[in-house]
N, C-alpha and C positions, 0 to 999 in steps of 0.2 A: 555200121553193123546193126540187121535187127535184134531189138531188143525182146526179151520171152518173159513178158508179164507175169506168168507162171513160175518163173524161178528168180525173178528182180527181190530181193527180199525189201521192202522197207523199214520195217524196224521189227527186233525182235525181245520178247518180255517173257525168259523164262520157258517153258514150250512152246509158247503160242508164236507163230511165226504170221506175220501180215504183208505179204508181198501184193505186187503191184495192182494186179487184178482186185483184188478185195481193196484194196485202197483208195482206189481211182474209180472203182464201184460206189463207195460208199459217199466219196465226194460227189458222185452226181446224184445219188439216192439225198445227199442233204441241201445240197442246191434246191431242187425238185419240192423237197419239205419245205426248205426256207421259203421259197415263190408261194408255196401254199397255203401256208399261214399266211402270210404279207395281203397276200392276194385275197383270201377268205375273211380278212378280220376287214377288210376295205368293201363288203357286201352288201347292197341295198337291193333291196324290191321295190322300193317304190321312190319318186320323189326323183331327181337328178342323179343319172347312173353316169359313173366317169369313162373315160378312154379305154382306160385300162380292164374294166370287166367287161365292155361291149366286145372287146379284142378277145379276151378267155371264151365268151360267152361263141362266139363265130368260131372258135378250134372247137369248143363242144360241141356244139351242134352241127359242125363239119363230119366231125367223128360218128357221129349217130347216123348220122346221113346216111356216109357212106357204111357203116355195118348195117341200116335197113336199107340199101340196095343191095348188099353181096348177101346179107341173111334173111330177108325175106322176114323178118321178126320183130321182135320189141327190143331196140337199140338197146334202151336203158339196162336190159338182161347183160348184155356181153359189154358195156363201157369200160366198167372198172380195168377187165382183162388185160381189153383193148387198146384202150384208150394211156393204160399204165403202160406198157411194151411202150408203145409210137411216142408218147412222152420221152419214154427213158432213153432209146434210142438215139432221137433226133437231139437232144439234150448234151446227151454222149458228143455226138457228133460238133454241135457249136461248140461246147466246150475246146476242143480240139484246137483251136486259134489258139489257145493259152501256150506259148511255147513247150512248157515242161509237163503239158494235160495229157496223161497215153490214153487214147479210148481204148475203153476195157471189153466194149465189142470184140475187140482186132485179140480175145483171146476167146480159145475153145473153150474152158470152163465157164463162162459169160452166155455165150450162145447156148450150150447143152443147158445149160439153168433153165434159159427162158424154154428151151424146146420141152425137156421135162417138164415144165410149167404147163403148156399147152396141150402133151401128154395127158398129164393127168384132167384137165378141165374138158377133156373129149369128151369120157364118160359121166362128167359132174353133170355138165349140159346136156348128154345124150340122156340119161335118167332123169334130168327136171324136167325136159321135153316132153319124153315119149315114157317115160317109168323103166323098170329092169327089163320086161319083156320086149318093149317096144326099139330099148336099145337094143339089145343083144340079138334080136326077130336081124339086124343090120348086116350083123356077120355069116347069115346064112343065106343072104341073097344077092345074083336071082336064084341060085341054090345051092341047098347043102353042101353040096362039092367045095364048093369057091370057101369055106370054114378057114383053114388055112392060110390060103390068099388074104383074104380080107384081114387076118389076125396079121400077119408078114405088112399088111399095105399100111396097117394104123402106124406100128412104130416104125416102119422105112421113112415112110411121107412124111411123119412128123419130125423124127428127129434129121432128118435133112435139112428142116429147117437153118436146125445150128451150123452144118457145113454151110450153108447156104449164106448164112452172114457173116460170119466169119470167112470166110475165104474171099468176098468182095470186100469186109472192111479193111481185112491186112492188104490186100490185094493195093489198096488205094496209099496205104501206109508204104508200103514196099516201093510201089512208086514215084510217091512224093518224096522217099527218105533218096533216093537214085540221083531225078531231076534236082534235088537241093543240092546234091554233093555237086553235080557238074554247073548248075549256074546257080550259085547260093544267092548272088545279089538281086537277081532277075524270076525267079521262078516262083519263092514263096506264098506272094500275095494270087496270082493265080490259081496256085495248085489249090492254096486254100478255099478258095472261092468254090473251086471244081468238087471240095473235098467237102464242102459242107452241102453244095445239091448232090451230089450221090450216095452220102450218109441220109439223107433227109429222104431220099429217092428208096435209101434201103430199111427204114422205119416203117416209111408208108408202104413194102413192099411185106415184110415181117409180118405186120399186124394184119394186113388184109388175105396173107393165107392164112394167120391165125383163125380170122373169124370165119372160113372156109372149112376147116376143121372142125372148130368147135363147135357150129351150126350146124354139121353135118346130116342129124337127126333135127328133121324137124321137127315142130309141135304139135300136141292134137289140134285139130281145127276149132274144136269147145274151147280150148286154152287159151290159142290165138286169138281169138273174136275176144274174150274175154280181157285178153292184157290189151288189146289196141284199144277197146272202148276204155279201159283204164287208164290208160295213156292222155 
């Protein structure tokens, strides 16, 4: 039977109830912390750099990459965003080998987070870009008419996002909970394998309409010339 993250309770203190989703959230949020520290206190510039930061250093600069080919802009502007989402994600997702690890994607309240996240950093970005006028000039073109539309297409588009991952990552959960019941001894190690590229497939899928969104409003041309030379 699936299980609903949303009402699994873990343990409860008084009012405060911490069901599965915040639980299993907060384990990949301290995984994620722990690699960070680990990984940050083991930092050199100069002199013999080890395996292990040339390996972080190639996911960074992957990351950047690709937000200046889909945003046309200064990566280092949208990493944290972005680069935190595809992190968490994909993390989510290995994690998932751990027999009793539920990814906390495979719940709605997970998804709608991250989407309202990306919600709100539409207009952070679209005002650091373009200022009030040059955001909001957005919603009235190619004309005034389209006000409406264009207001209905910010929250439709964006918050799709969250049915969007959530409906592939239970989707993947559903099926692999199916294929285990009818061959429990045979199926596992595959489905897993299948289960961590399509989790990783749907990180890298997340984060790249994110920076689609949130780059929506580009920058003034003075600003841009000015952050690439900065760069």
């Amino acid at each position: 039977m699936l299980e609903n993250l949303d009402q699994t309770v873990i343990f409860k203190i008084g009012f405060l109830t911490i069901n599965a989703t915040i639980f299993y959230t907060w384990v990949v949020m301290a995984v994620l912390l722990g690699i960070s520290v680990w990984l940050t206190a083991q930092l050199k510039t100069n002199g013999s750099i080890g395996k292990t930061q040339i390996i972080m250093e190639i996911i960074v600069q992957s990351i950047q990459k690709q937000i200046k080919e889909v945003a046309n802009d200064t990566p280092i502007k949208y990493l944290p965003i972005i680069g935190t989402f595809f992190l968490f994600i994909a993390t989510a997702n290995i994690l998932s080998i751990i027999p009793w690890f539920k990814v906390p994607t495979a719940s709605l309240t997970t998804t709608t987070a991250f989407a309202s996240c990306v919600f709100f950093a539409i207009p952070y970005y679209g005002i650091k870009n373009a200022g009030w006028k040059g955001y909001l000039k957005k919603f009235i073109e190619p004309t005034p008419i389209m006000l409406p539309m264009n207001i209905i297409s910010d929250f439709s588009s964006t918050f799709s996002l969250a049915f969007r991952l959530y409906g592939n990552m239970l989707s993947g959960v559903v099926i692999s909970s199916v294929l285990i019941s009818l061959a429990p001894l045979l199926v596992p190690l595959p489905m897993q394998m299948l289960g961590l590229l399509t989790g990783t497939i749907q990180a890298y899928i997340f984060a790249l309409l994110a920076i689609v969104y949130v780059s929506a409003v580009a920058p003034k041309e003075s600003d841009q010339s000015a952050d690439t030379k900065g760069v």
